[in-house]
Every structure is written in C-alpha cells, then in structure tokens.
N, C-alpha and C positions, 0 to 999 in steps of 0.2 A: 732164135738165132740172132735177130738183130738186135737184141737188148742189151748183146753183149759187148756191140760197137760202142764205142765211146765218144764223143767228142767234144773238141778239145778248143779252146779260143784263146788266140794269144791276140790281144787288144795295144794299141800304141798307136802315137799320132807317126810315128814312121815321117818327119820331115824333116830328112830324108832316110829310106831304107839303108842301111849298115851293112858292112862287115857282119856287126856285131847281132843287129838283129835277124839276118839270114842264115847264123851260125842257131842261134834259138829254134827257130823254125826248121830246121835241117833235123835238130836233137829231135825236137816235141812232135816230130813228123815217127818218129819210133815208137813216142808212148802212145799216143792216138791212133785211132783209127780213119777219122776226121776232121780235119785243123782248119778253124776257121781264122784267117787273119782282120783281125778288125780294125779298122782304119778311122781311128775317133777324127770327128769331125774337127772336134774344140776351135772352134772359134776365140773363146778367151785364152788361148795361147799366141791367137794373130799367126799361123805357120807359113811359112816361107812358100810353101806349095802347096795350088789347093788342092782339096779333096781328089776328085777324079788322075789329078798329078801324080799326087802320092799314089793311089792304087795302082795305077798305070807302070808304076817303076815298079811297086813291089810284086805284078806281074812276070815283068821283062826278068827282071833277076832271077826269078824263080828255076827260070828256064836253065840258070846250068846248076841245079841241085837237087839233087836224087832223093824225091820223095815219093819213087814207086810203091812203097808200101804202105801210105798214106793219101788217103783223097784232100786235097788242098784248096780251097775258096779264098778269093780275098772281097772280101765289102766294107763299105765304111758304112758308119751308126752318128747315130747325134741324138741319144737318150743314155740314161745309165747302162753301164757295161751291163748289170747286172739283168738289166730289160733287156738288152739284146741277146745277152746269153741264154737266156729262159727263151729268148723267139727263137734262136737257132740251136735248141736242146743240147745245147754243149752241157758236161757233165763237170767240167774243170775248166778253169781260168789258167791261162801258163803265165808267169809273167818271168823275167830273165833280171836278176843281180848282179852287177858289177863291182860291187864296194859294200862295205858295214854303211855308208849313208844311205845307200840306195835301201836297206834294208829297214829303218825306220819308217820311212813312207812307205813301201811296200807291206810292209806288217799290217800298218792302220789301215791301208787300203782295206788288205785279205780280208781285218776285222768289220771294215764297213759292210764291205761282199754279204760275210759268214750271216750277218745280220739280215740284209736284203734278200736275201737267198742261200738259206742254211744249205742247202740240198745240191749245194753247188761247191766244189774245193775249188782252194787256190795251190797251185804248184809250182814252185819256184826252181829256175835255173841257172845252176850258178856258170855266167860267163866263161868262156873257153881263155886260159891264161893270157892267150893272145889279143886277145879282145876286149880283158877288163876296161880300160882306159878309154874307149870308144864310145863317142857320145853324139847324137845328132844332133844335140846344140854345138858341140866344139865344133865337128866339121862344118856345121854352116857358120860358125865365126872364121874358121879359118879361112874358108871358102870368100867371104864379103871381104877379106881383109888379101883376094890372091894367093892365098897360099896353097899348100902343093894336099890334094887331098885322096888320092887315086890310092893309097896305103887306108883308104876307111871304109870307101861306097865301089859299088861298083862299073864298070863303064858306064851303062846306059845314065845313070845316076851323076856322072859327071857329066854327060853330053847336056843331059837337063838342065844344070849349072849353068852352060853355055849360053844355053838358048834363054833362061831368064834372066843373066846380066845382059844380051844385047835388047833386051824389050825394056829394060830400067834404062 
C-alpha cells in the first residue's frame, strides 16, 4: 500500500517565499502524496534571508493553504538536489515555469537530474497567469529600493522585510 505513495520535492532558494511559489506548492500538494519543500541553502547566491528565515516564512504562509490532502514538510539541504531527493525518497522533482526563459535552464537542470538520478522525474508547472511575472529577485529589488510589495509575498513575508531593514 505504501509504495503507491509518491513524493514529491519542490526545491528553491525561496528568498523570499511568493505568491508565486505558494501557488506551486498549493497545485503540486494534488499530485503528491508527500511534498517535500526544499530550501537550498546556496550560499553562492549570498540570499537576502538566511536559511532558517526562509523556512520559518515558508512555514507561516503555509498556514492559509489547503493541503489537507497532502502531507507537507519544509527543510533546507546544502548538497545536490538530487542527493537530497534520493534521502528523502521523493520520486519527482516539481519545479514551476514562468516564461520560455525559465524553461532553458530548467530543461538543463531536468537533464542534469535525469543523469544523477534517472530513477527520479522532473515535473514542471506551469505558473498560474496571475503569477507569471513574479520573481523573488524582483520583489526583493523592489523591496530595497521601498517599493510597494504586499501584491507578491505574503504578510508574514512583509513583516520579515520590516524587521531586516531596521537591523541594516
């Protein structure tokens, strides 16, 4: 019976969680049965908020969306996706598309994946209309530069905003 559970890892530095990427997780909460949120560490990106930051919001947000029919975890990793998805027996990679450019580097990714781990798919999702546009690098430029950002993240995700411009 349980072999037939699936699950499911949607991977992202998530600095900061989305609109956009809550809308992903909402969908990919349907096709799984277990959705692992992975919270890459990447240090060579330098992110805005650290690790534990990041989990901590995509936590909080969680709480106003309906993924009763899915068990939901968030952790973060700092080895290849494809090492941590072999530890936490995810059977598919989710990753979410916004644009034909996004889908260039997500291809190569899939094909790097397919390689490291044939025995693992990658499944892609394509952006809710509403939310092509939505990007957590725009909103944290927006964000450093004041600008009005409450149409991309969600509360807790602004209050966060708050509280790490008065400690700069």
């Amino acid at each position: 019976m349980t072999d037939n559970l699936i699950t499911g890892i949607y991977p992202g530095t998530f600095d900061p969680v989305t609109f956009g990427h809550l809308d992903i997780i909402h969908r990919a909460s349907h096709i799984v049965n277990n959705l692992i949120i992975g919270v890459a560490e990447n240090k060579h990106k330098n992110p805005f908020f650290n690790l534990e930051e990041r989990i901590n919001m995509i936590k909080e947000s969680l709480k106003g969306i309906d993924t009763k029919t899915c068990n939901v975890d968030v952790v973060g990793f700092d080895n290849l996706l494809v090492e941590h998805a072999k530890k936490c027996k995810a059977k598919v990679i989710i990753r979410g598309l916004r644009a034909v450019a996004d889908f260039e580097y997500e291809f190569q990714m899939a094909g790097m994946n397919s390689k490291l781990g044939p025995e693992i798919e990658t499944i892609f999702l394509m952006a809710s209309e509403n939310l092509q546009l939505t990007s957590a690098r725009f909103v944290k430029e927006i964000a450093f530069y004041d600008g009005e950002i409450k149409n991309f993240v969600p509360e807790n995700v602004l209050k966060m905003f708050e509280i790490k411009r008065k400690e700069k």
